[in-house]
N, C-alpha and C positions, 0 to 999 in steps of 0.2 A: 408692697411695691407699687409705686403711684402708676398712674395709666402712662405717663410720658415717658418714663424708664421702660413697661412694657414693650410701648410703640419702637420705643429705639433698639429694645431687644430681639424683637419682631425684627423690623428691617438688618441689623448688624449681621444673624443668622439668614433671612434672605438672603443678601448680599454677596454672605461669606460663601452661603455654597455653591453661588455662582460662577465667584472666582473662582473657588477652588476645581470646581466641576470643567471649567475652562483652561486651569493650567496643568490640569492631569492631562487634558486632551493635545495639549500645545506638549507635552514631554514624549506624547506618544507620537506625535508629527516628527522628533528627534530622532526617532527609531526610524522612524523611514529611510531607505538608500535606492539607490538610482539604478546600482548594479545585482545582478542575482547572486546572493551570501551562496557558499558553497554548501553550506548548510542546508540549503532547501533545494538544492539542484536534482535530488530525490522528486520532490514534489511538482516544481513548476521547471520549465524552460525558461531563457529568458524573454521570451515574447509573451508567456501567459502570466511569468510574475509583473512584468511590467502593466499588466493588464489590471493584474490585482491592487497596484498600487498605485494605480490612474482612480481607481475604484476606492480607494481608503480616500483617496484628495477629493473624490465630487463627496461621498458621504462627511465626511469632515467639513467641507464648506456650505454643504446645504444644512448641516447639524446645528454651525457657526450662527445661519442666517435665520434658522428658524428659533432657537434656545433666547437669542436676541432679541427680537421681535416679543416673545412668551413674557421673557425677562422685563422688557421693559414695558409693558401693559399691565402685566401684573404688580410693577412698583407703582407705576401712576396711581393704582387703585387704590395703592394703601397707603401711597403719601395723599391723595388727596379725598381720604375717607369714602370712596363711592360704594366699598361695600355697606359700610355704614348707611350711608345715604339709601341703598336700594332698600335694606332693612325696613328703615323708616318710611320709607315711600309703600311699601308693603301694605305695612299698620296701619294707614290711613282707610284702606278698606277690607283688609284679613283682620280678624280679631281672634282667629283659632291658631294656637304654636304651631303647632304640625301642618297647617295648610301651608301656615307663612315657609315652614322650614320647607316644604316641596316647593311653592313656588320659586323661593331665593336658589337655591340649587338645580330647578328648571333654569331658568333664567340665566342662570351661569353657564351651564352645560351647554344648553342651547348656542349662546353667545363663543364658547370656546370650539365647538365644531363647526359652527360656522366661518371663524376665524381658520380654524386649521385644517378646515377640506382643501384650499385649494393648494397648501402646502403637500399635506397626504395626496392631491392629484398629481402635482407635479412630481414629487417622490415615486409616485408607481410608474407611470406613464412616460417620466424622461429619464430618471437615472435610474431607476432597475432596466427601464425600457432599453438603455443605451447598453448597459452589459449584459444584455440578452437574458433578463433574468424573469421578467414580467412578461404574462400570459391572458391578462384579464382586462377585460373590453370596457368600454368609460361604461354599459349599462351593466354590466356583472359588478362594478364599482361603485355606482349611485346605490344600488340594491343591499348591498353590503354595507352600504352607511344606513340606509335606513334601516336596514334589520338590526345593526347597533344602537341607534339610538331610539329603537324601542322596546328594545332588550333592557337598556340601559336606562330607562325611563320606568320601564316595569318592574325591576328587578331592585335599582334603585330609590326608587321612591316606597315601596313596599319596606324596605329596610329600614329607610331614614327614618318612617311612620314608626314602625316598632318599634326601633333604637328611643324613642323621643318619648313616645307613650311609656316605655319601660322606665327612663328615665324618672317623669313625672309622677309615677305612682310607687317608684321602689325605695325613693332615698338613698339614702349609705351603701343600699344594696343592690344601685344602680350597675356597679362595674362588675362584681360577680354575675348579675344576670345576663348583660354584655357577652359577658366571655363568654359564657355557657349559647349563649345562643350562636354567638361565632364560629363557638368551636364545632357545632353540629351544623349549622351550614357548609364549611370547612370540609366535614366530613363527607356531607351529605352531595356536595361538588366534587369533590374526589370519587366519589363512587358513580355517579351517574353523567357529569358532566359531558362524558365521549356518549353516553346515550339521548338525553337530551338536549344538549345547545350546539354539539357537532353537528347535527345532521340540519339544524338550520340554516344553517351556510355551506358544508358539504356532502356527498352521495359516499356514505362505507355500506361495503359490501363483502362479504363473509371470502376470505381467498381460498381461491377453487380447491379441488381436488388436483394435484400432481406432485412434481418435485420437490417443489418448494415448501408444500406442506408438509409433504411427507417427512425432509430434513428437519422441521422447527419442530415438528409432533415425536419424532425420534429423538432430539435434542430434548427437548423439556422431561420428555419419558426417563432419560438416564441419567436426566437429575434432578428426577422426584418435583418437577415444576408443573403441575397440573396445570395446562391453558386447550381450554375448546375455544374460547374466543378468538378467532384471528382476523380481521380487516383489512381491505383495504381502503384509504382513501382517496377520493382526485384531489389531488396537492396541484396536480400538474394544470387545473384551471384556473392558476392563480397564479405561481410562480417555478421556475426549474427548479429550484433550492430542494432538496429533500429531507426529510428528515424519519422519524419513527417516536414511539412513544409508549408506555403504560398506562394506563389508569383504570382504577378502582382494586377493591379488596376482595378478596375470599372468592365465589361464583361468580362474582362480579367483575372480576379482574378480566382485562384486554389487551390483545396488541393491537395497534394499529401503524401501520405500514403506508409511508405516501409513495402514492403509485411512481411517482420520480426516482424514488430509492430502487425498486426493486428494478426500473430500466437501465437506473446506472453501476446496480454491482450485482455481482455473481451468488450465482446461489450460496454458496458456501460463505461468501463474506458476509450475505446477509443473517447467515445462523450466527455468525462471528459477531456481527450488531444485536441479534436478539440475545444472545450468550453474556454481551454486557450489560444490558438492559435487567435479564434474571439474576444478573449478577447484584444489580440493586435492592432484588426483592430478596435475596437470600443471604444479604449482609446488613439486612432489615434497616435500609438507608428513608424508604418511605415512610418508613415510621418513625425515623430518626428527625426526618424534615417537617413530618406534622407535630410532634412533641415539643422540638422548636418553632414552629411558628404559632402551635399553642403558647407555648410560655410567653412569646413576646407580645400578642395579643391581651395574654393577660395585663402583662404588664404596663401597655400602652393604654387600657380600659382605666387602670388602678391611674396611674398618671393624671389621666384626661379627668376622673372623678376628681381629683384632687386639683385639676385645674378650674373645673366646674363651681367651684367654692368660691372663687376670684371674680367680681364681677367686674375690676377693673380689667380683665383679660378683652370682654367684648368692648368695652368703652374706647381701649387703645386702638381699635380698627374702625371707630368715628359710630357706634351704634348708641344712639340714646337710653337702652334701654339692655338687659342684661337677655340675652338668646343664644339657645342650644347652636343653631343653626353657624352663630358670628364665634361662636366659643368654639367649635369644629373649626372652623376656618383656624383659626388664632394658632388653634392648638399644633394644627398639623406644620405651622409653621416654626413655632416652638419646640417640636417632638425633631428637628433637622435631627440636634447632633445625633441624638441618640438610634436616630433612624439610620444614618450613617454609620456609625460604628456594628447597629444588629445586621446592617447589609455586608458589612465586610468582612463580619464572623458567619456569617452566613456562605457568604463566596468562599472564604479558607474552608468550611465542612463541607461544602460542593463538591470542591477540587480534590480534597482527601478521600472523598466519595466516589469521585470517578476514577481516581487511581486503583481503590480496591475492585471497581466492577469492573473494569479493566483487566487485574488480576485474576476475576474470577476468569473473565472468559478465556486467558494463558490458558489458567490450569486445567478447565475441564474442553476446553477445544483447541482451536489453535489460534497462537499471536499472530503470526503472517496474514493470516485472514484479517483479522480485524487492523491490521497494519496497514494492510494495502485498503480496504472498505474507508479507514480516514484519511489515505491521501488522496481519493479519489473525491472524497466529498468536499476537502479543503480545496481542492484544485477546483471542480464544479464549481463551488459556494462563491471561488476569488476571497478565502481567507484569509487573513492579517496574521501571521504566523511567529513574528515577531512583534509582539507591542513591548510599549516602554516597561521595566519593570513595576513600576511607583502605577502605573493604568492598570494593571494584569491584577497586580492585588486587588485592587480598588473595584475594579469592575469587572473580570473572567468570573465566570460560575465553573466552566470548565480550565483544564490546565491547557495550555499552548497542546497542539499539534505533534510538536516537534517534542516536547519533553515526553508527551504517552506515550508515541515512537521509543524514545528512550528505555523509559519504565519499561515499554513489552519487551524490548528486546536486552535488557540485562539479566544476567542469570538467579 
């Protein structure tokens, strides 16, 4: 494949899942309606659906304006070769790959948060600000950005180093070692992540002794779900949203609890939330989700090697010279479709998945709990409870609101 075929295969996929990504959103704009569906009359009033869907039109317009903006900066670059160009400008005084490959991805990183701080400023500060959903002060937000990007600086540059040295010395048996080292990162973030990189942005703290223990330590007791870990975290110095979570394996495994959940539902519902939550670990969905996102890891390694052969792949992005670094870039732009299709089989095993932990908590506690604990959070959150069908595929990890309601309450 000659480099100008590349280049226009490169942009074509660009392009295309731009549109497409914009006309999924413009079918979900179609779902909107003015008046409250009697369908959700359960859920909102009409003064708070309307609220929720004053709140789909700012998020949809500022999505619009920022996706835009992304969009059209990042064509510039590759119609008029500037990655290539920084490449070269590199070389003129790097001569070592791996330095050049951290600078050129500095330099990018750097350049794309800087561009998109003051978007993420206005995004916390006016439109969470305006639906009452943001709690965090412009210094708890400067802070937050620096602690990401030097997290994100540490964590990846470190990788990219390895990745590249592994490269350089393994050959053919470059993308086997890839995986293997992913997939133990992989693991190795799943197991500790809530203990290491949680607690540098927020304070969990072991929940007390009372009620609410007492219910989740008799809950897990009667069905055989060993948990001494229980947290809380401040969710609530950040935004009202609530949510909850699992992470890690065996000893290791945790709940964590954001302190916003447990002010806005009842004891009992929130056993009803944890009930589905062990509902995932005991219908072995986490292990269902790392096995898949092993596979496609591998797959995507196996790929990428096989793109790595090609050195008109960097040439098509204006690079004089064949690098790891421009062959990354290339490739992730190359890898669209199939990135799209392992996300959408992805979102369908979600969905299938929340359905059964769902089931589980029917069966070993009660649906009404957990029925009332999601229309409370749908209500809080200002969730979109109907999107377009053709968006819901495409993008839901979870099923609509309104159809788990369903599922829990059918016999």
């Amino acid at each position: 494949m000659t480099t100008s075929t590349l280049f226009t295969l490169i942009i074509v996929l660009f392009v295309g899942e731009f549109i497409l990504t914009k006309f999924l959103w413009y079918l979900n704009t179609r779902n909107w309606k003015t008046t409250l569906p009697k369908e959700l009359s359960e859920i909102y009033d009409a003064k708070k659906y309307k609220k929720s869907m004053e709140y789909e039109r700012v998020k949809y317009q500022f999505w619009i304006l920022t996706s835009s903006i992304s969009f059209a900066v990042t064509l510039a670059l590759l119609v008029f070769g500037w990655f290539g160009f920084l490449d070269t400008f590199l070389r003129t005084f790097i001569w070592n790959e791996i330095l050049i490959a951290l600078a050129f991805f500095g330099i990018l990183s750097v350049a794309q948060t800087l561009v998109g701080l003051p978007f993420s400023y206005y995004s916390t500060f006016v439109v969470e600000q305006k639906f009452g959903f943001n709690k965090m002060t412009p210094s708890l937000f400067f802070l937050d950005t620096i602690k990401w990007i030097l997290l994100s600086f540490i964590i990846g540059w470190a990788l990219i180093a390895l990745i590249i040295w592994i490269y350089m010395i393994s050959g053919s048996y470059f993308w086997m070692i890839g995986w293997g080292i992913m997939t133990f990162l992989s693991v190795f973030m799943m197991m500790f992540y809530s203990s290491l990189i949680v607690p540098i942005f927020n304070k969990q703290t072991p929940l007390k002794e009372g009620k609410l223990r007492e219910k989740i330590e008799a809950f897990s007791n009667k069905v055989g779900f060993k948990l001494n870990n229980i947290y809380v975290i401040d969710g609530s110095k950040r935004s009202s949203k609530a949510n909850a979570y699992f992470s890690g394996f065996g000893p290791k495994k945790r709940i964590v609890l954001y302190d916003t959940l447990i002010k806005d539902l009842t004891i009992e519902e929130l056993v009803a939330v944890l009930a589905h939550e062990i509902g995932h670990y005991k219908r072995k969905h986490t292990l269902q989700m790392l096995i898949f996102s092993t596979l496609q890891t591998g797959a995507m390694f196996y790929i990428l090697s096989l793109a790595l052969a090609i050195p008109e792949v960097s040439f098509a992005l204006g690079a004089d010279v064949s690098s790891f670094h421009i062959w990354i870039l290339a490739f992730g732009l190359l890898f669209t479709p199939i990135s799209i299709l392992l996300g959408i089989f992805s979102s369908v095993l979600s969905r299938k998945n929340e359905y059964e932990a769902d089931a589980y908590a029917k069966e070993y506690f009660k649906a009404e709990k957990l029925v009332s604990a999601l229309i409370k959070l749908s209500r809080n959150n200002l969730s979109n409870l109907e999107p377009h069908p053709c968006y819901e595929f495409v993008n839901y990890s979870h099923p609509t609101v309104l159809k788990r309601i369903a599922a829990l309450r059918s016999k």
